[in-house]
PyMOL CGO cylinders between C-alpha atoms (Angstrom):
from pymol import cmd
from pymol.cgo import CYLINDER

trace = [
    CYLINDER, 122.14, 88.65, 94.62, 122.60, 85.56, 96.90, 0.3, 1, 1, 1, 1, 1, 1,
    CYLINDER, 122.60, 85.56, 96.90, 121.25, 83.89, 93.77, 0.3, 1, 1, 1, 1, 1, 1,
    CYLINDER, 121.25, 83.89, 93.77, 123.32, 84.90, 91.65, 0.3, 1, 1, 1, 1, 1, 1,
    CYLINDER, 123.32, 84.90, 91.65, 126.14, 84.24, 93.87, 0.3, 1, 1, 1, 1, 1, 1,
    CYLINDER, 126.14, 84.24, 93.87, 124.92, 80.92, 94.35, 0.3, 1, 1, 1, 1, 1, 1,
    CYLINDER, 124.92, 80.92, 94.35, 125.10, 80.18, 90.34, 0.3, 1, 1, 1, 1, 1, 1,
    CYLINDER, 125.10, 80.18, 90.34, 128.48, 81.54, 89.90, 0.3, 1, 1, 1, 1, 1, 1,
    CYLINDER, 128.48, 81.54, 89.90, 130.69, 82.99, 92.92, 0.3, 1, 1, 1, 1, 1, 1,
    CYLINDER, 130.69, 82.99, 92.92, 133.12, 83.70, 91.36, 0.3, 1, 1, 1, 1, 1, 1,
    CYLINDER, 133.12, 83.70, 91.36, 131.35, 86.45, 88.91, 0.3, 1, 1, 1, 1, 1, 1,
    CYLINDER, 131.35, 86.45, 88.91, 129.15, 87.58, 91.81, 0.3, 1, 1, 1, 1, 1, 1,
    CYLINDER, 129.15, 87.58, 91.81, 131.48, 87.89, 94.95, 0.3, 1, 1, 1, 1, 1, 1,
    CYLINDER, 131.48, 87.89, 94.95, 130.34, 90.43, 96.79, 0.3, 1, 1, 1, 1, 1, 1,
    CYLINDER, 130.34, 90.43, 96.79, 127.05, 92.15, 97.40, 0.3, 1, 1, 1, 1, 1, 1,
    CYLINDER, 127.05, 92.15, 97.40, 128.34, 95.05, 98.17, 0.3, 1, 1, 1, 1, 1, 1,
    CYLINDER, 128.34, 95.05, 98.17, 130.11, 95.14, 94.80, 0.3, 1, 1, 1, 1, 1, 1,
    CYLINDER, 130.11, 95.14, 94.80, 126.78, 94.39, 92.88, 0.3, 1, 1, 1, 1, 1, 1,
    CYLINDER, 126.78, 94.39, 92.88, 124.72, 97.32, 94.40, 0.3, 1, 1, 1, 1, 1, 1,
    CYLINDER, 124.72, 97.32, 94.40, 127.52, 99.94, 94.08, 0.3, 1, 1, 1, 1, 1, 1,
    CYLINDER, 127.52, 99.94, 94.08, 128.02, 99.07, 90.23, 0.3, 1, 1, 1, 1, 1, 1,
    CYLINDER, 128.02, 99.07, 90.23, 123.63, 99.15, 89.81, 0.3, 1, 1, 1, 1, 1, 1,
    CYLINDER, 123.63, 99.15, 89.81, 122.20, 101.04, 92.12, 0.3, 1, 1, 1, 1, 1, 1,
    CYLINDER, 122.20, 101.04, 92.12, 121.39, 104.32, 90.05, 0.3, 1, 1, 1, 1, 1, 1,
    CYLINDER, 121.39, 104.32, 90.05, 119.50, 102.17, 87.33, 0.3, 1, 1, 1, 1, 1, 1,
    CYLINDER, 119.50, 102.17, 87.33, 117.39, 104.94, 86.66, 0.3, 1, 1, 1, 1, 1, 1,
    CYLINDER, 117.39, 104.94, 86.66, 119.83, 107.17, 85.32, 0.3, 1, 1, 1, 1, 1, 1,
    CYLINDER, 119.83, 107.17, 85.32, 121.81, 104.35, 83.46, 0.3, 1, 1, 1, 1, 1, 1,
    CYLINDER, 121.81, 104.35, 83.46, 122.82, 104.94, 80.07, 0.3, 1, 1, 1, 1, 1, 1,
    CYLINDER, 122.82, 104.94, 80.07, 122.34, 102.36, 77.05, 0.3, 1, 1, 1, 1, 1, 1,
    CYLINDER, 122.34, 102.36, 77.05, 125.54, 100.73, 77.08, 0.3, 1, 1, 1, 1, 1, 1,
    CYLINDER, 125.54, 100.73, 77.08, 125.48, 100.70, 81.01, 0.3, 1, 1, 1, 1, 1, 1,
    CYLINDER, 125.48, 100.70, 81.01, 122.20, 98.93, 81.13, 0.3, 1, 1, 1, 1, 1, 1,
    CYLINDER, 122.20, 98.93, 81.13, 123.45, 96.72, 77.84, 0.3, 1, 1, 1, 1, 1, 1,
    CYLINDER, 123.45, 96.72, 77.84, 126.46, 95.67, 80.62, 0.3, 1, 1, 1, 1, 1, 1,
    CYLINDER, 126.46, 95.67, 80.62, 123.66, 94.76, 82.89, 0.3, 1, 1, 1, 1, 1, 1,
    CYLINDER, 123.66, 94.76, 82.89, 122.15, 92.23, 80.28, 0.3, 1, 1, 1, 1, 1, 1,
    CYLINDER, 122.15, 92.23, 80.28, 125.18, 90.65, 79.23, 0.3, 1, 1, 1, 1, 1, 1,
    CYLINDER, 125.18, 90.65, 79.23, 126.31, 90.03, 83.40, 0.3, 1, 1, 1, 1, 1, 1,
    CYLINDER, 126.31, 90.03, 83.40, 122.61, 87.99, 83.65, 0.3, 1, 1, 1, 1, 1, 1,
    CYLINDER, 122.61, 87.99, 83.65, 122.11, 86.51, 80.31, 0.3, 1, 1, 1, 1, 1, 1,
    CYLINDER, 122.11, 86.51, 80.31, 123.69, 83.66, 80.57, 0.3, 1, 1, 1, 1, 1, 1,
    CYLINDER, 123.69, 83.66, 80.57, 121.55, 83.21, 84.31, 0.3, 1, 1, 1, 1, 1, 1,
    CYLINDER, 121.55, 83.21, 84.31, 118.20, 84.32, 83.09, 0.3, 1, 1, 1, 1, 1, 1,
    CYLINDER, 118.20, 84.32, 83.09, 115.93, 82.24, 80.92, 0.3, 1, 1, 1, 1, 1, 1,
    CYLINDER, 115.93, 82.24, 80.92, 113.36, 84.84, 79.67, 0.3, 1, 1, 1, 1, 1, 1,
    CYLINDER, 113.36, 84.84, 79.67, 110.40, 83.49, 78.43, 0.3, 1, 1, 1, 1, 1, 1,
    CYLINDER, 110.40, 83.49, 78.43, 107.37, 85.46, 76.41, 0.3, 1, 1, 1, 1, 1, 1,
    CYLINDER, 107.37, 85.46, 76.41, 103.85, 83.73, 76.02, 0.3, 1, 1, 1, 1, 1, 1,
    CYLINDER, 103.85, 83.73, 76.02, 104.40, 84.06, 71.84, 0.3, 1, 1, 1, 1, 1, 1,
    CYLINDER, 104.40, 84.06, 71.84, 107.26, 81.36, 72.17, 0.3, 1, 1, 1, 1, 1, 1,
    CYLINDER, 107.26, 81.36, 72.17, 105.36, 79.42, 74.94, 0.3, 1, 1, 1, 1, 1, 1,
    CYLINDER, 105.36, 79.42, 74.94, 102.45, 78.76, 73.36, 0.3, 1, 1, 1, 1, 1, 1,
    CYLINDER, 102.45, 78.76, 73.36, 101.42, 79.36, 70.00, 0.3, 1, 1, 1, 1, 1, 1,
    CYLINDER, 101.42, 79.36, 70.00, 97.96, 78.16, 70.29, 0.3, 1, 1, 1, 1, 1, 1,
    CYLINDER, 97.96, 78.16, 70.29, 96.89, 81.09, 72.54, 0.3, 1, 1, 1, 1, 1, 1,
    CYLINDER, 96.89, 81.09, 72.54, 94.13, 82.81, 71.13, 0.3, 1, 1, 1, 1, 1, 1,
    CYLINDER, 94.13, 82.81, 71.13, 94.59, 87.05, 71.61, 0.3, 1, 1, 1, 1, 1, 1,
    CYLINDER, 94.59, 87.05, 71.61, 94.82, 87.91, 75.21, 0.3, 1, 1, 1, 1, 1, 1,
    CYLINDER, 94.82, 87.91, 75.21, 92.13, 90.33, 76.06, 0.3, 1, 1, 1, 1, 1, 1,
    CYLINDER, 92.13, 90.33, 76.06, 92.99, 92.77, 78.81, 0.3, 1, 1, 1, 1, 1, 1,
    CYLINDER, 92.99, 92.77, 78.81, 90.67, 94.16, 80.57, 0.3, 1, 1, 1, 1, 1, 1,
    CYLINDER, 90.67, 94.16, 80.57, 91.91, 96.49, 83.80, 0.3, 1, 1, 1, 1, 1, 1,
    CYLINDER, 91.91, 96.49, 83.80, 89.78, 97.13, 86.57, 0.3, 1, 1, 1, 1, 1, 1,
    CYLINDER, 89.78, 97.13, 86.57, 89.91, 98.73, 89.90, 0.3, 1, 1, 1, 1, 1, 1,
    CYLINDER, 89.91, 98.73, 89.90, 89.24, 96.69, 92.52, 0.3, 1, 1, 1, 1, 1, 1,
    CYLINDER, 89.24, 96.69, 92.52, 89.40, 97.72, 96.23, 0.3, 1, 1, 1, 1, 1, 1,
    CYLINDER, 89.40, 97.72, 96.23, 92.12, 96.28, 99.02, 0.3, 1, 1, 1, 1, 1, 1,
    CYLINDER, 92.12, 96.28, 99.02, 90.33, 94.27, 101.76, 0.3, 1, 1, 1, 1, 1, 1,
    CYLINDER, 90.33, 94.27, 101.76, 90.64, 95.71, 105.59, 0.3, 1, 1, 1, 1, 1, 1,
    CYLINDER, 90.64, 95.71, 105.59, 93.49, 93.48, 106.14, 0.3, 1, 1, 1, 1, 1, 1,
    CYLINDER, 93.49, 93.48, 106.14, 95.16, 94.66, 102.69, 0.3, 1, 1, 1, 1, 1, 1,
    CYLINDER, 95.16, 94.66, 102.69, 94.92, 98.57, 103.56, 0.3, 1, 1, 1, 1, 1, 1,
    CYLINDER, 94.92, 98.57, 103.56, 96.12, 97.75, 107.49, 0.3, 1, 1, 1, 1, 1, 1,
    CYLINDER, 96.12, 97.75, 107.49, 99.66, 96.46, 106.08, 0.3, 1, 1, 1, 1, 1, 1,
    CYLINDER, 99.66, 96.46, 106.08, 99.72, 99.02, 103.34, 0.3, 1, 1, 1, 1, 1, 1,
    CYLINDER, 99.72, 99.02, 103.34, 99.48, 101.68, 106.01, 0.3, 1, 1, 1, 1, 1, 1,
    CYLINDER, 99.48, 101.68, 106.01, 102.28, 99.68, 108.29, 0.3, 1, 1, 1, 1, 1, 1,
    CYLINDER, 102.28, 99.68, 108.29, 104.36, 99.69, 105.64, 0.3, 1, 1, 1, 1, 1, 1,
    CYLINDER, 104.36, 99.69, 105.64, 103.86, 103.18, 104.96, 0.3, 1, 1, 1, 1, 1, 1,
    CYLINDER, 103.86, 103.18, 104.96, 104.03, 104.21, 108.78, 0.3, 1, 1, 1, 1, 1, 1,
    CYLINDER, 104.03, 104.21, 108.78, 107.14, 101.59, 109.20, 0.3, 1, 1, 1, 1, 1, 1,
    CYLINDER, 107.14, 101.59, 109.20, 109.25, 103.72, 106.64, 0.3, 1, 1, 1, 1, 1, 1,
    CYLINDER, 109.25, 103.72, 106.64, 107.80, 107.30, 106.70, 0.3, 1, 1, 1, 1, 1, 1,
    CYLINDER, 107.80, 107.30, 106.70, 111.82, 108.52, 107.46, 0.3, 1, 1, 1, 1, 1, 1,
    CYLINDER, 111.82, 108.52, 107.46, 112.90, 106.94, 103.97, 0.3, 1, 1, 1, 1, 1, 1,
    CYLINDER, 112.90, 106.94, 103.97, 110.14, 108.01, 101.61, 0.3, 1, 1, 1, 1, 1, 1,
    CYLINDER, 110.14, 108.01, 101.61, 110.84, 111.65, 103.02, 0.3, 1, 1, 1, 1, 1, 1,
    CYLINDER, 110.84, 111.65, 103.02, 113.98, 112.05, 101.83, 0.3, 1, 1, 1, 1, 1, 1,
    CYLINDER, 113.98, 112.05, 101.83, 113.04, 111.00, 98.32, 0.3, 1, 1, 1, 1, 1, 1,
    CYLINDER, 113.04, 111.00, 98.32, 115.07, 110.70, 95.54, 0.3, 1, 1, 1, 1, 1, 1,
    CYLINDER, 115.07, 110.70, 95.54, 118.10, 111.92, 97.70, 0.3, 1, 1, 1, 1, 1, 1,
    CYLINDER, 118.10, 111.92, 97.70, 118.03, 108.38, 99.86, 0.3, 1, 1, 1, 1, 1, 1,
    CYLINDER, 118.03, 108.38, 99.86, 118.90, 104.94, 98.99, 0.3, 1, 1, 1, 1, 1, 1,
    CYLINDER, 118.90, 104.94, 98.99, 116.99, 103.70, 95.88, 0.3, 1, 1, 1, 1, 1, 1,
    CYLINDER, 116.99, 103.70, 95.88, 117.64, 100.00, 96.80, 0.3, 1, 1, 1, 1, 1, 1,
    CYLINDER, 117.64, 100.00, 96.80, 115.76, 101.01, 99.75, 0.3, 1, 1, 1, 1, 1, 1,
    CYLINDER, 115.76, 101.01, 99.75, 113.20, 102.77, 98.42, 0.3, 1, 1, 1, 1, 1, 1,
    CYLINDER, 113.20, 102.77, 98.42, 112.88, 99.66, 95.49, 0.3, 1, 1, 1, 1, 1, 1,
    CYLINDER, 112.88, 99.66, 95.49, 112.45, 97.78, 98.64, 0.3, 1, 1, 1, 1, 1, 1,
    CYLINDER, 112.45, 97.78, 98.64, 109.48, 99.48, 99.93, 0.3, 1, 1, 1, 1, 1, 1,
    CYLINDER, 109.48, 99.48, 99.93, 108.03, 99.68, 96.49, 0.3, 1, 1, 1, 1, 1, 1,
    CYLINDER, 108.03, 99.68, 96.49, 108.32, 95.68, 96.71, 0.3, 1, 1, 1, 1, 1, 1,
    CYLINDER, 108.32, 95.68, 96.71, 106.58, 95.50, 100.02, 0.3, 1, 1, 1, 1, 1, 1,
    CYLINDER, 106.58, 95.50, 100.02, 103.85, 97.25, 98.93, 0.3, 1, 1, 1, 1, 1, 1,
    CYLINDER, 103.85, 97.25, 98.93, 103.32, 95.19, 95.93, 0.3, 1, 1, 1, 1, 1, 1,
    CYLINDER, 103.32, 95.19, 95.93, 102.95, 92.08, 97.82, 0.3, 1, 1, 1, 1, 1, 1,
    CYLINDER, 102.95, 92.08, 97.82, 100.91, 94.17, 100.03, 0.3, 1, 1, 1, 1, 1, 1,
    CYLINDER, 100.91, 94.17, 100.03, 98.54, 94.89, 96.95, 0.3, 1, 1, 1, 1, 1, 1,
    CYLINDER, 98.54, 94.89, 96.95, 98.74, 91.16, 95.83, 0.3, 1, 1, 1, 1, 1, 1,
    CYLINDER, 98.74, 91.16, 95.83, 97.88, 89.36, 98.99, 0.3, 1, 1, 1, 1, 1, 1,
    CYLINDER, 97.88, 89.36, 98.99, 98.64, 89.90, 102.53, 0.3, 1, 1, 1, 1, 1, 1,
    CYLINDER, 98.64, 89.90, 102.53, 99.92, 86.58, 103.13, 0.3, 1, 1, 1, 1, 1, 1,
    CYLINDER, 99.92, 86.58, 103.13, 102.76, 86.90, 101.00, 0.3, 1, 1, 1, 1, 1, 1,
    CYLINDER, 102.76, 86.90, 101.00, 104.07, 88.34, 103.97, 0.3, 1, 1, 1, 1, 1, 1,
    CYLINDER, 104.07, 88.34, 103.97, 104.31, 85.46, 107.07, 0.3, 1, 1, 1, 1, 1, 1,
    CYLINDER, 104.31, 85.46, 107.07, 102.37, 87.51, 109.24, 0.3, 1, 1, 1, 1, 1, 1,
    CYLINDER, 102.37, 87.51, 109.24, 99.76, 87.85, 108.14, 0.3, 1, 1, 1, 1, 1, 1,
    CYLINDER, 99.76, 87.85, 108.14, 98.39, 84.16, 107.50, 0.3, 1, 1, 1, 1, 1, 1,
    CYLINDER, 98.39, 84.16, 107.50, 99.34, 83.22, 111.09, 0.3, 1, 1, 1, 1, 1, 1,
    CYLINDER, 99.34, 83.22, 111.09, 97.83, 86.63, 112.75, 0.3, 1, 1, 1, 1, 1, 1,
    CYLINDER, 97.83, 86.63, 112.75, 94.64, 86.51, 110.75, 0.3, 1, 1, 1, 1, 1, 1,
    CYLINDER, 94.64, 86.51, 110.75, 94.15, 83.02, 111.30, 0.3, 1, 1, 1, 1, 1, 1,
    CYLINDER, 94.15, 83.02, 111.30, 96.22, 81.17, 109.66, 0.3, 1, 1, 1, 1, 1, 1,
    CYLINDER, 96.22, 81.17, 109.66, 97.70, 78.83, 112.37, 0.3, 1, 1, 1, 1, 1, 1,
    CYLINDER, 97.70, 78.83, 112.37, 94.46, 77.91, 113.41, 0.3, 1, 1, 1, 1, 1, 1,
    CYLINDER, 94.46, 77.91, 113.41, 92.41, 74.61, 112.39, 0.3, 1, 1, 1, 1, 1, 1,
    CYLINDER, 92.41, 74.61, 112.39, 89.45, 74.76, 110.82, 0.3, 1, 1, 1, 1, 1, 1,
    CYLINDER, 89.45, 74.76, 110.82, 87.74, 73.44, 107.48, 0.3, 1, 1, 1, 1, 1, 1,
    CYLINDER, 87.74, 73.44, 107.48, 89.00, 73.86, 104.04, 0.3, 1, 1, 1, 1, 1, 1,
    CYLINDER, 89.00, 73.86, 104.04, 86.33, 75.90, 103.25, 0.3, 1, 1, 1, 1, 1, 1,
    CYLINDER, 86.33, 75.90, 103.25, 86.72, 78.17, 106.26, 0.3, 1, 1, 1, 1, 1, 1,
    CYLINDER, 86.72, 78.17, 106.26, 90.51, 78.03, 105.01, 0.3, 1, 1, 1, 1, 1, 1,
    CYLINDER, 90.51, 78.03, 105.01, 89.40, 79.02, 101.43, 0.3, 1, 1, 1, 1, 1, 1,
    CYLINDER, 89.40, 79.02, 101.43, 87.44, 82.03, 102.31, 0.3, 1, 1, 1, 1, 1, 1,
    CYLINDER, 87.44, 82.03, 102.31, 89.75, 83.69, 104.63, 0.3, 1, 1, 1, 1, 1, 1,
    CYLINDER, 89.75, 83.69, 104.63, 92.26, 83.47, 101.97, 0.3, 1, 1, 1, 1, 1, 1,
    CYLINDER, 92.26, 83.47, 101.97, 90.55, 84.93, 99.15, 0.3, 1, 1, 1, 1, 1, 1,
    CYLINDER, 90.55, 84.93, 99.15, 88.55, 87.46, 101.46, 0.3, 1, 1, 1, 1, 1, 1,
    CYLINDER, 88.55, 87.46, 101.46, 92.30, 88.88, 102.39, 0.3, 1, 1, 1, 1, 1, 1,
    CYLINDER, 92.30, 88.88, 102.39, 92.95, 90.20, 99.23, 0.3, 1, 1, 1, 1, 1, 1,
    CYLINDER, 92.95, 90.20, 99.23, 90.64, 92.05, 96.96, 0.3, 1, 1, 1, 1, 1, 1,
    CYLINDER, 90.64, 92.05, 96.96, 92.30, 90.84, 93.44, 0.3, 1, 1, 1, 1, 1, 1,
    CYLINDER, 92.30, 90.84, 93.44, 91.11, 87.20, 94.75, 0.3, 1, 1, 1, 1, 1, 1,
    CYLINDER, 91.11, 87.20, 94.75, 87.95, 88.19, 95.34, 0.3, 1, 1, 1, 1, 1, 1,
    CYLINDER, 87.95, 88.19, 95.34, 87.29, 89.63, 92.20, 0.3, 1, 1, 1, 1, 1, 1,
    CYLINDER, 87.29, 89.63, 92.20, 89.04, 86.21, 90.72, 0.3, 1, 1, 1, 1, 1, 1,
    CYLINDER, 89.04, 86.21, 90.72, 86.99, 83.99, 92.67, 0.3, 1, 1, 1, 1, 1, 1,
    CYLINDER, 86.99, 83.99, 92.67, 84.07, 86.32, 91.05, 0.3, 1, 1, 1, 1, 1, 1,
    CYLINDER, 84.07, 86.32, 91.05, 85.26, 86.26, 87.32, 0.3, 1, 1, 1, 1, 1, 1,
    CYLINDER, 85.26, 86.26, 87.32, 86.43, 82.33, 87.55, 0.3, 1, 1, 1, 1, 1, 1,
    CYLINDER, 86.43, 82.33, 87.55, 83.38, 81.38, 88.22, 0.3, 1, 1, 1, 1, 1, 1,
    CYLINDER, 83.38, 81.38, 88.22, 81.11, 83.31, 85.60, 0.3, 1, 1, 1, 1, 1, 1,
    CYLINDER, 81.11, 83.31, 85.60, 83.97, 82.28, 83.22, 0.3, 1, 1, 1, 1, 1, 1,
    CYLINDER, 83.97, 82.28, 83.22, 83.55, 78.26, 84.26, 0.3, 1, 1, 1, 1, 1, 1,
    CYLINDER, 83.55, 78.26, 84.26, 79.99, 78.94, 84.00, 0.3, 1, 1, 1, 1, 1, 1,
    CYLINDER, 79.99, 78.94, 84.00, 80.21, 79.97, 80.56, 0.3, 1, 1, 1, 1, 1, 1,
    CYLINDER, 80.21, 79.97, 80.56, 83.27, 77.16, 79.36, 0.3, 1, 1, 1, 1, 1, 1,
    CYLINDER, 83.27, 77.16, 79.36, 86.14, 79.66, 79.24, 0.3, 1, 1, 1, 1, 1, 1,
    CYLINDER, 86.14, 79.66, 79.24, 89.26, 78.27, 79.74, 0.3, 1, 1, 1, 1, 1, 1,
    CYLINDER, 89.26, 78.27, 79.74, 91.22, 80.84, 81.86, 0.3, 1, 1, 1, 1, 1, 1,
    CYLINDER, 91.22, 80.84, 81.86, 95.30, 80.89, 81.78, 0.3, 1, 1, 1, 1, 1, 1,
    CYLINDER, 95.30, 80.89, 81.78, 96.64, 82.83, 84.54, 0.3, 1, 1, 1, 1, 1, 1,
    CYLINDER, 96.64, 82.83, 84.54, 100.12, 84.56, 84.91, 0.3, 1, 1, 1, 1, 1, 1,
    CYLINDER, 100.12, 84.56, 84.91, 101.08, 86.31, 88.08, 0.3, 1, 1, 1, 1, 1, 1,
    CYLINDER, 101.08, 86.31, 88.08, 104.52, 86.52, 89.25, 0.3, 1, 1, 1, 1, 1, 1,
    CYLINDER, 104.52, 86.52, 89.25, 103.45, 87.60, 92.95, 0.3, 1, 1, 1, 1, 1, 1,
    CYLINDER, 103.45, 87.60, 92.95, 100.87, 85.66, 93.99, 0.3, 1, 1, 1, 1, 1, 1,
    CYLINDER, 100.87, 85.66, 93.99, 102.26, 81.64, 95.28, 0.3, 1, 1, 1, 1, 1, 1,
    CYLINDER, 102.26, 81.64, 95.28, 101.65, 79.37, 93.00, 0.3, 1, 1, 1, 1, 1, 1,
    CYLINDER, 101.65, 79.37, 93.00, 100.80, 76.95, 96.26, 0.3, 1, 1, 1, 1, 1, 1,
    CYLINDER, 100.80, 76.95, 96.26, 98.18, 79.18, 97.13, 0.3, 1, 1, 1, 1, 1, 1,
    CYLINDER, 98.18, 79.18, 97.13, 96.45, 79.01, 93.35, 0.3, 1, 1, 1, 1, 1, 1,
    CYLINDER, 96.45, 79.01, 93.35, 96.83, 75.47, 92.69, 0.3, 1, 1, 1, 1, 1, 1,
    CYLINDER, 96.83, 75.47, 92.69, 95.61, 74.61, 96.16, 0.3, 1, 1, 1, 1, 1, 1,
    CYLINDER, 95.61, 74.61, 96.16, 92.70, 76.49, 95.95, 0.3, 1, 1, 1, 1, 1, 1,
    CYLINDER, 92.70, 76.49, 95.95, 91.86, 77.13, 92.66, 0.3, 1, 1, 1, 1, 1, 1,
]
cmd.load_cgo(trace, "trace")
């Protein structure tokens, strides 16, 4: 909201406002969630990878299960612990807070360090080597360690790999990837 506010105060005043007119998205109708569109059209550039990039060959999807590291399963049970009141009441409590927690444990599931934290208590304020650096950052989460796995059979092999991820910084891939 504070970013929408920030493009155009005078459409998005208050935050209040906002959450009371969307906060039972679930049980929107058409037309209601049509009225939602229209409000952040004109402030959302959606883009899909046909219209990005035509030379793509088919994406191949493959899903796998892949375990959380110590540190991953530590702040997914915080998080869990931290808001045991609201997830008991369910459906009858706040959605935006329950969408919240649902977010936390996301970034919880993506990497650790997404939340400030965790870099600095796990060692992240601490000097050291890039290497040393490296590890403990892909070792935190257990997507990156099966990345780290699958980039490197796929470099082995001269695969180009294109990676989307909404979650994970883009700092922390480009620097170390």
């Amino acid at each position: 909201r504070a970013l929408l506010h920030f493009l155009d105060p005078n459409k998005f005043k208050s935050k209040d406002e906002f959450v009371q007119n969307y906060k039972n998205l679930s049980s929107f109708h058409e037309n209601e969630l049509a009225n939602l569109h229209m409000e952040l059209r004109p402030h959302i550039l959606r883009r899909v990878i046909k219209d990005v990039e035509k030379s793509l060959p088919p994406k191949i999807e493959r899903i796998l299960r892949v375990e959380m590291s110590p540190l991953q399963k530590q702040y997914y049970k915080w998080i869990l612990e931290r808001n045991f009141q609201n997830l008991n009441k369910g459906v009858r409590g706040n959605q935006v807070s329950l969408l919240n927690i649902v977010v936390e444990l996301k970034k919880c599931c993506n990497h650790p360090f997404l939340f400030e934290s965790a870099d600095h208590g796990y060692g992240g304020d601490s000097g050291g080597s890039d290497n040393s650096k490296l590890e403990r950052i892909v070792f935190s989460s257990g997507k990156l360690v099966i990345l780290d796995k699958l980039l490197v059979r796929l470099h082995e092999s001269k695969h180009r790999v294109l990676i989307f991820s909404q979650w994970l910084s883009g700092e922390l891939v480009r620097s170390h990837f």
